[in-house]
Backbone bond lengths (Angstrom), bond angles and torsions (degrees), N, CA, C in turn:
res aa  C-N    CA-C-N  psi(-1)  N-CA   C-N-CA  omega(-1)  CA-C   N-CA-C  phi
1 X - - - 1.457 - - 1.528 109.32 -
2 X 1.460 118.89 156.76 1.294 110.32 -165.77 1.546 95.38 -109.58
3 X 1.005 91.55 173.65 1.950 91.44 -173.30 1.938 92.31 -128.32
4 X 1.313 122.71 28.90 1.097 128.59 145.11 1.550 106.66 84.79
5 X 1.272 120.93 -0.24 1.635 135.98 172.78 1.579 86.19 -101.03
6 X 0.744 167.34 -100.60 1.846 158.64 -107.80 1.873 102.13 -74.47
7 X 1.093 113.66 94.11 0.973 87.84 -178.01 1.766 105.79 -122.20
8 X 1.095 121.35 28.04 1.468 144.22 141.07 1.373 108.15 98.59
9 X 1.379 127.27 -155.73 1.344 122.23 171.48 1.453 122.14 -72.59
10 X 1.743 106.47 150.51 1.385 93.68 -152.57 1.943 89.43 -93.77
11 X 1.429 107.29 171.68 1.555 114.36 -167.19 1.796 96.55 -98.82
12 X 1.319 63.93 154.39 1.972 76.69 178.99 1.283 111.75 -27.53
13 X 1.541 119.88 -58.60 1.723 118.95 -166.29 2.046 86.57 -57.90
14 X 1.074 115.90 -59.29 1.404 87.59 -164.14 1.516 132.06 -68.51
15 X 1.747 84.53 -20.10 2.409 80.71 177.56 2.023 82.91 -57.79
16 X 1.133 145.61 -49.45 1.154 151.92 173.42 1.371 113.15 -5.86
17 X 1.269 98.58 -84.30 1.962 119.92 170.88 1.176 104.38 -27.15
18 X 2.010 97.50 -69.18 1.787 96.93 -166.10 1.120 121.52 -73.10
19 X 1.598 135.76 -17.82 1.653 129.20 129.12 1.332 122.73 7.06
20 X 1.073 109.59 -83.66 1.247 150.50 -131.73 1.403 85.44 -86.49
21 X 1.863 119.45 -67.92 1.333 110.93 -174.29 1.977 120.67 -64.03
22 X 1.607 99.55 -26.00 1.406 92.06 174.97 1.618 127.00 -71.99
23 X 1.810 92.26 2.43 1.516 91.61 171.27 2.180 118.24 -83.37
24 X 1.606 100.15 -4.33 1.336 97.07 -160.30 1.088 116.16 -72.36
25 X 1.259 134.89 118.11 1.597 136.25 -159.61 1.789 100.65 -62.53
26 X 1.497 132.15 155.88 1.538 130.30 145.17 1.744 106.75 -15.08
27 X 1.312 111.92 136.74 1.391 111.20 146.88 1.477 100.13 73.64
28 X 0.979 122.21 -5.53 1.764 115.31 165.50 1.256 112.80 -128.56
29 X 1.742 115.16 149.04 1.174 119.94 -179.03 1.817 125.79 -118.93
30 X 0.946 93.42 158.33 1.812 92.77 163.98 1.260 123.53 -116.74
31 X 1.547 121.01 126.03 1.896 117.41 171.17 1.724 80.51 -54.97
32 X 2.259 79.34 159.69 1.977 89.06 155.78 1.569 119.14 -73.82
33 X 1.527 105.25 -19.85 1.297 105.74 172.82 1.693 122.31 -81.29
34 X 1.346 112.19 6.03 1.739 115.79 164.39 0.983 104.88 -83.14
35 X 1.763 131.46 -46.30 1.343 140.29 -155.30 1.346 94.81 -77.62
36 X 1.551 135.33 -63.65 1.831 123.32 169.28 1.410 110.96 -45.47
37 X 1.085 118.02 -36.80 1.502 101.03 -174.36 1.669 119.50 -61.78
38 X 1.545 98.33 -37.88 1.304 105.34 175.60 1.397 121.83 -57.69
39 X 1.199 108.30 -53.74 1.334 134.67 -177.70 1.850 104.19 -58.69
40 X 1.480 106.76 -48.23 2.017 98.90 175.79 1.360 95.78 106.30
41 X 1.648 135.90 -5.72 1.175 122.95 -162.28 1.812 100.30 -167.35
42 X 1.082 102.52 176.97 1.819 116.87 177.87 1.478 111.28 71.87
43 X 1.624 125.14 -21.74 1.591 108.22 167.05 1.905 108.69 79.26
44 X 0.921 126.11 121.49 1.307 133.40 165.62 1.901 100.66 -19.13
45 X 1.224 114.45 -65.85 1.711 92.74 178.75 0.999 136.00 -72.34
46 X 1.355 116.07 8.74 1.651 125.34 -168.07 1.228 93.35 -101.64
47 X 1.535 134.59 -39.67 1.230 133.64 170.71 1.393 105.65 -61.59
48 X 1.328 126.28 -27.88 1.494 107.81 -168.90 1.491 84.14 -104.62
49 X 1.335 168.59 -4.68 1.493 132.44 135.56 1.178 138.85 -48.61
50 X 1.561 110.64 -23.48 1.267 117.18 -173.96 1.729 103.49 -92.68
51 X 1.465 117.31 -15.76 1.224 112.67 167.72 1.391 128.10 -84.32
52 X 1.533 95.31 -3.71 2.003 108.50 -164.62 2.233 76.95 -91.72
53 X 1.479 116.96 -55.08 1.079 102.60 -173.01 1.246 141.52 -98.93
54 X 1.340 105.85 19.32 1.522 123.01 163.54 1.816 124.13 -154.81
55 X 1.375 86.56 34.27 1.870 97.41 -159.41 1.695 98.00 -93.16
56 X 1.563 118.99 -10.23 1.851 106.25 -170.17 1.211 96.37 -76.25
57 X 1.324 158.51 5.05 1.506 149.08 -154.12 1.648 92.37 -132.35
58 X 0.997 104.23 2.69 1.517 102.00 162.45 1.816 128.04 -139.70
59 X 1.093 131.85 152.30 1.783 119.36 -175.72 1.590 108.21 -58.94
60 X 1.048 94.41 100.23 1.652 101.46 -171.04 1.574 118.75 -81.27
61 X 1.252 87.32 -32.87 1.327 108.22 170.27 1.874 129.60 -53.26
62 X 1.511 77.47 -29.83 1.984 90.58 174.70 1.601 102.32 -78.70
63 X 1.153 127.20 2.53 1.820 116.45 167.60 1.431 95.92 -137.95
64 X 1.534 71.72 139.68 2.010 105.51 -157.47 1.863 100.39 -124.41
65 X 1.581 99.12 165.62 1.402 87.24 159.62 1.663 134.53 -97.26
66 X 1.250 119.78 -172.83 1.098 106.18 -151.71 2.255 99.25 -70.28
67 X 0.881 132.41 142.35 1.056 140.18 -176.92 1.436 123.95 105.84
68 X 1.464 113.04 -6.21 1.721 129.66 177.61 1.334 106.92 98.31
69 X 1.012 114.60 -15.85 1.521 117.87 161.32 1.574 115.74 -38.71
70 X 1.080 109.37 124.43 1.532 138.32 -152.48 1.885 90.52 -72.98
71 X 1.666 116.65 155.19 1.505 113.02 172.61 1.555 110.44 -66.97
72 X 1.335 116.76 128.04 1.232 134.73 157.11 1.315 119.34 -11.53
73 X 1.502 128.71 95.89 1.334 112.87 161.53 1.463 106.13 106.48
74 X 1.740 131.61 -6.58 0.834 137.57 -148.51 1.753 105.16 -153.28
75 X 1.241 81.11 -2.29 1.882 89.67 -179.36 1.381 119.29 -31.97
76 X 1.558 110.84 -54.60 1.854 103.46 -165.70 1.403 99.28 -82.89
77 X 1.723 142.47 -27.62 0.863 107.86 -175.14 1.833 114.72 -93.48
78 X 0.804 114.25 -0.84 1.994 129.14 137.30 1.448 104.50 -34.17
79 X 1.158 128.02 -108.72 1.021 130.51 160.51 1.264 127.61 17.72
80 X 1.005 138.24 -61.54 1.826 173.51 -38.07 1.562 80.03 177.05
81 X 1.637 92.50 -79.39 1.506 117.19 -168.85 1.251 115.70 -37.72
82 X 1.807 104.44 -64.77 1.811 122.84 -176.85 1.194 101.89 -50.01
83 X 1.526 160.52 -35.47 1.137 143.56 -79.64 1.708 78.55 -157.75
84 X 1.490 111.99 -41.68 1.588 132.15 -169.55 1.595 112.39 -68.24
85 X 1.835 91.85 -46.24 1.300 116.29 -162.15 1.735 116.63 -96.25
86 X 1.681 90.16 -14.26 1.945 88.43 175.69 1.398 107.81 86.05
87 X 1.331 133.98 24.54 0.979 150.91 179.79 1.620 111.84 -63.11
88 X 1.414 124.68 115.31 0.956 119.68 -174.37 1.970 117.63 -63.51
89 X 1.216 124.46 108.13 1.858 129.83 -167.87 1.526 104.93 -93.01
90 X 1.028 124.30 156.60 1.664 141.18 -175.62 1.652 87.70 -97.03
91 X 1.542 112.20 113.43 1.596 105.69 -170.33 1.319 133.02 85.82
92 X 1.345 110.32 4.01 1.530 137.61 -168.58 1.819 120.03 52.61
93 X 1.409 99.82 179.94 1.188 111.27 177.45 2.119 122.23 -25.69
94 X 1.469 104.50 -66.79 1.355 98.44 178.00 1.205 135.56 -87.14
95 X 1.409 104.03 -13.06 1.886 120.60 168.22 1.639 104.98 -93.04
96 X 0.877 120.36 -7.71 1.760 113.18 -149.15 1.891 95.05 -84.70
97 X 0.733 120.78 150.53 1.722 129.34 -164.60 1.712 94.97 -147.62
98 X 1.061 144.36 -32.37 1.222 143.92 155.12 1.769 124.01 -101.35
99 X 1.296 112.08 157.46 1.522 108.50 172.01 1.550 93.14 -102.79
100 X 1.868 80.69 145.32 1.678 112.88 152.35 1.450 139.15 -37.30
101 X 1.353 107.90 48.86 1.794 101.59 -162.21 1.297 121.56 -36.70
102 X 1.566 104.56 -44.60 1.878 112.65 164.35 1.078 115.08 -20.60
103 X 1.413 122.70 -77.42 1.139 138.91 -157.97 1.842 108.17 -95.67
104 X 0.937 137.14 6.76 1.523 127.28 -158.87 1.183 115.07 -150.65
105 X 1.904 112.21 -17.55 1.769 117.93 173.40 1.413 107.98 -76.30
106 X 1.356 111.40 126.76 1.401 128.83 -167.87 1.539 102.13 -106.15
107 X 1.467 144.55 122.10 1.469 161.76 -178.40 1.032 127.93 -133.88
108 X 1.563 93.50 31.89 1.621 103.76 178.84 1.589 125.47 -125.26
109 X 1.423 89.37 16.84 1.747 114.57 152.61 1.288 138.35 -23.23
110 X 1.103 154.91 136.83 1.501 158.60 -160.98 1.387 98.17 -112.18
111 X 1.376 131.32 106.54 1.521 114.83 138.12 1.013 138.34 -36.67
112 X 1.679 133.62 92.66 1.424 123.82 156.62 0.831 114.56 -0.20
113 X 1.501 133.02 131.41 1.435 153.41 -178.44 1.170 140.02 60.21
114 X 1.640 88.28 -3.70 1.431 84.32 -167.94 1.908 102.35 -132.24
């Protein structure tokens, strides 16, 4: 019986995602909706399922939602990260509660495979 964590090997679209996110340099981020776009497929929530269930083995923290708004549920130790990494914050470093998309969205990603 599964105890609802196993949720097996991940499918092409997601080795995809996590591609994609192990390309995100320090200090820059990706919406989930940059990473589908890139990709042509999965939709802003498909990127964020495949990051809720296979996203700790990668900087998860570098994809945000759309507005710099920090990942769901995971805010302070986000934070942690930006703060580590020089991450450009809306309000800076110790007030900042969102990232700088201006300055910090990175779109210079490689499509898997291609």
């Amino acid at each position: 019986m599964s105890d609802g964590r196993d949720f097996g090997l991940p499918s092409e679209f997601a080795d995809d995602v996590l591609e994609v996110v192990d390309q995100i340099p320090e200090a820059r981020v990706m919406t989930y909706g940059d990473i589908a776009e890139l990709l042509g497929r999965g939709g802003p929530r498909g990127v964020g399922t495949v990051m809720a269930r296979y996203g700790s083995d990668v900087p998860w923290w570098r994809v945000i939602r759309a507005g710099g708004y920090f990942p769901q549920g995971l805010e302070d130790e986000a934070l942690a990260h930006y703060r580590e990494e020089g991450t450009p914050l809306v309000r800076g470093p110790v007030d900042g509660r969102r990232v700088d998309l201006a300055r910090a969205r990175w779109l210079d990603a490689r499509r898997p495979g291609g």
